[in-house]
C-alpha positions, 0 to 999 in steps of 0.5 A: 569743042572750040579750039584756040584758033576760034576762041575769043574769050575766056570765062574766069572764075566767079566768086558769087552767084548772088548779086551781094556776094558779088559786090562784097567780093568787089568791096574785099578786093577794093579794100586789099588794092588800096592798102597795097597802093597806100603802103608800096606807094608810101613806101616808094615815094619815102625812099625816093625822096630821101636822100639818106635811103638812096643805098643800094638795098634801098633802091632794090626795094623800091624796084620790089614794091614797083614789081609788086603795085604791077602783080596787084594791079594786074589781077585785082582791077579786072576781077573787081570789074567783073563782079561789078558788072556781073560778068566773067568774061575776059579776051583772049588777047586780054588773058594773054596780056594778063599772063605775059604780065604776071609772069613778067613781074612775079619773075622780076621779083623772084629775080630781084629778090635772089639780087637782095640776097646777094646785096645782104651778103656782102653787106654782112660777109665783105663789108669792107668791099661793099662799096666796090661790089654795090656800086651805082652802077652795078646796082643798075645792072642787077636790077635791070638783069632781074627786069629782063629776066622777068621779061624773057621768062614771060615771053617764053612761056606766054608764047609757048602756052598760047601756041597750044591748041585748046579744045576743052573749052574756054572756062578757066577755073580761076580769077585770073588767067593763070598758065595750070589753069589754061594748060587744062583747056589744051588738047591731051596730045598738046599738054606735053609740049609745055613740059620743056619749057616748065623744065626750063623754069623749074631750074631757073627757079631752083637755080635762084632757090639754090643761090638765096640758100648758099647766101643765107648759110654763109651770112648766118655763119658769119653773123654767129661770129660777130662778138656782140649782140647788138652787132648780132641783132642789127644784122639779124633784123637786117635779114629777116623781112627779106627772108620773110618775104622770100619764104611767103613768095617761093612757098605759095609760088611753088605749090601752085605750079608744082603740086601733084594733080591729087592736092589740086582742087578749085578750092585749094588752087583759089587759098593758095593764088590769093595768097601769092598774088594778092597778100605778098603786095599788100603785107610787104611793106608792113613786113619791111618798115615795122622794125626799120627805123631809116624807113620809119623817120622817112615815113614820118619826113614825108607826113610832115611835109604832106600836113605842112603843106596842106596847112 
């Protein structure tokens, strides 16, 4: 069997066989990465330039929609390709690039995503200090500690991987390069030295899990104190897409790299990656704008402006 040093390529999953499954697929996946471009792209160029937007939540949600343009268009080009040109190979340099950058902007998300609950939580529990806590500048140095954090979490796990001798051959049983998938390529004396750093990640995860907990308990104590209900519900609606979305993300994220061997399966493993990769950027902004009236009347000043334009 090959070992890494001699790989040049790895051999991705393919969805079809048949040449019109092939390009249904590609018509799929086409459809699902314009609507994300379309929506993050709306939702970005709104916030940035409305002047009224430019609040710190804001501006972590525009760094959000940044973070989930990258995830889509990481896996989706490349899997469109391939059924395009009924192929399934990839470079080996091309699949570490491909994990280096997943790994990169999923962390960064997963990092700016806990600092989103921080920012809920001095807006709804030190209101008074807000402006002091979520100034311009400390806004700039969360966001770029979530970036780096990304960055440093893909460094770390990119290297480690691709250090590891691979002996079982170059198929990896996913549309994307994916670490679970390519650990199952690696010699069975190799596979432990991934387990440090996994432990590394798993509390960095639980770490953010346990932080987002905390927030989210001491905001629903004091929003259950607020005397009146419309005060109850604005915050409330305040909350919840970022719940939604950090419910959706850890979920399917979770389950992917912690399952048991025993729930595993090409099936399963398939449902559960589209899931976390391709639908969080492709619903988030409907999950943000639906019910928020700032980003609405944004939406709309940037339509004007478009149609007055072209007329």
């Amino acid at each position: 069997m090959p070992n890494s040093s001699s790989l040049n390529e790895f051999l991705l999953l393919a969805f079809a066989d048949t040449r019109e499954l092939q390009l249904l697929h590609f018509s799929l996946f086409l459809g699902i990465y314009l609507a994300a471009l379309l929506g993050n792209g709306l939702i970005i160029t709104a916030v940035a330039c409305d002047h009224h937007l430019h609040t710190p939540m804001y501006f972590f949600l525009l760094n959000l929609f940044l973070l989930d343009l990258g995830t889509i268009s990481i896996i989706i080009p490349k899997s469109m390709a391939n059924s395009l040109w009924d192929t399934r190979a990839i470079s080996y340099s091309g699949c570490a690039a491909q994990v280096f950058l997943i790994f990169f902007v999923l962390g960064g998300e997963y990092a700016l995503l806990t600092v989103m609950a921080y920012d809920r939580y001095v807006a709804i529990c030190k209101p008074l200090h807000y402006g002091t806590l979520m100034g311009n500048r400390a806004c700039v140095r969360m966001a770029a500690a979530a970036w780096t954090s990304g960055f440093l979490n893909a460094l770390l796990h990119t290297a480690n991987t691709f250090s590891i001798p691979l002996c079982q051959g170059n198929t990896v049983d996913q549309f994307f390069c994916e670490i679970p998938q390519i650990l199952k390529l690696s010699c069975s004396d190799s596979y432990l030295r991934e387990v440090g750093v996994t432990v590394v990640g798993a509390c960095l995860v639980f770490g953010y899990f346990l932080f987002i907990v905390l927030s989210y308990m001491q905001i629903f104590t004091a929003v259950l104190r607020i005397p009146s209900e419309q005060g109850r519900h604005k915050a409330f609606s305040m909350c919840l897409p970022h719940l939604a979305v950090v419910s959706l993300f850890l979920s399917t994220v979770i389950f992917v790299y912690m399952k048991p061997p025993s729930l595993s399966s090409p099936a399963v493993d398939l449902v559960v990656t589209v899931l976390y990769a391709l639908v969080p950027p492709a619903v988030n902004p409907l999950i943000y704008s639906m019910r928020n009236k700032e980003l609405m009347e944004a939406l709309k000043k940037l339509f004007k402006l478009v149609v007055f334009q072209q007329q």
